[in-house]
C-alpha positions as CSV (number, residue, x, y, z in Angstrom):
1,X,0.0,0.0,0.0
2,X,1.3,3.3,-1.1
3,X,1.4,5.8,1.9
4,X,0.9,9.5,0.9
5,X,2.3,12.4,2.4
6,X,-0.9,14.1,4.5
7,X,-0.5,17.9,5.4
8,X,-2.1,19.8,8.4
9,X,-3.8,23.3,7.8
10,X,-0.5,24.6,9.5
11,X,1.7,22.9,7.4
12,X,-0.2,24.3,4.1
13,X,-0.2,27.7,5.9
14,X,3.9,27.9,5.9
15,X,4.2,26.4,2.6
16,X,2.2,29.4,1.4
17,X,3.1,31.8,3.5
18,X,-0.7,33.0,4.7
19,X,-2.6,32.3,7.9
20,X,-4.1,29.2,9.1
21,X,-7.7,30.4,9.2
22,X,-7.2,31.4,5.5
23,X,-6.4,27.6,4.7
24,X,-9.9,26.2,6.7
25,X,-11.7,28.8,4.4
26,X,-10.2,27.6,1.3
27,X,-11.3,24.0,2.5
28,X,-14.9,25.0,3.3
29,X,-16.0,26.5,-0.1
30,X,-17.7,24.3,-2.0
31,X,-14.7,24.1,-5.3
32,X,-12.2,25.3,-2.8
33,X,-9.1,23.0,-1.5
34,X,-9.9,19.4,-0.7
35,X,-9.4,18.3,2.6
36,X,-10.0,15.3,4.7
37,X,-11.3,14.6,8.6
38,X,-9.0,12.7,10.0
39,X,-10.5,12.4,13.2
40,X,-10.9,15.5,15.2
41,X,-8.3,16.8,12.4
42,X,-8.0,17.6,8.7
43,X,-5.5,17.0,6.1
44,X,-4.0,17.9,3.0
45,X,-2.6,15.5,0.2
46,X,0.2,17.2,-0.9
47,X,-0.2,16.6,-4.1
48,X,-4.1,18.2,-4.3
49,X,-2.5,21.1,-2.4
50,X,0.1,21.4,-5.1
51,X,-2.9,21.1,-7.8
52,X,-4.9,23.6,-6.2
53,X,-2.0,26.4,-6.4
54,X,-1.4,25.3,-9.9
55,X,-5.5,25.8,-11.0
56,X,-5.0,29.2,-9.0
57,X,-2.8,31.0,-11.2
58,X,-3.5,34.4,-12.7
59,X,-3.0,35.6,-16.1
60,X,-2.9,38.4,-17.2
61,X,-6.0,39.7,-19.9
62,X,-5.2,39.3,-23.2
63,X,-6.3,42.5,-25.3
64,X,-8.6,42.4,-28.6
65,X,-6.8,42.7,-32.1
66,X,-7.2,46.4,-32.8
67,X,-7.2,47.9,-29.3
68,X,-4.9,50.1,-28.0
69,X,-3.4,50.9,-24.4
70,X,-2.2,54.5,-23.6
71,X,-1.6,56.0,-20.7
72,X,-4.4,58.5,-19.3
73,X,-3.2,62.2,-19.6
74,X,-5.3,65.0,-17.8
75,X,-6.2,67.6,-19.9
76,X,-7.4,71.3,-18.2
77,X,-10.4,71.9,-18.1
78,X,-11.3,67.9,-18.0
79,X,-14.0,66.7,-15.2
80,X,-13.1,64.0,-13.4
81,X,-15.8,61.7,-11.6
82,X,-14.4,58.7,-9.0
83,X,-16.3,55.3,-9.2
């Protein structure tokens, strides 16, 4: 029998670099991080935790053919509204 490597919440919480509560709230939402009760305890495959970070990754937006990007200039006399 193959014996994986099982994380706690504290170990995924150094690995990451964030706090533990942060880790128990990425295991309760419903497509969050998968975790399993072990116990009074929950664990992490390493490997799903590994997954998850990969599936998390942001890129950045890709812009239409034709579009272009400038950089805003004020101009005097322009009104200028906050959302």
């Amino acid at each position: 029998m193959i014996q994986e490597t099982m994380l706690t919440a504290q170990d995924v919480a150094a690995r990451w670099g964030v706090c533990v509560q942060t880790v128990y709230r990425l295991a309760a939402k419903r497509d969050g991080l998968p975790a399993y009760k072990v116990g009074r305890c929950i664990r992490f495959k390493a490997d799903e935790v590994a997954a998850y970070l990969e599936n998390q990754a942001v890129k950045p937006p890709e812009l239409e053919p034709g579009m272009k990007v400038g950089r805003f200039q004020y101009k005097p006399g322009m009104k200028v509204v906050s959302i």
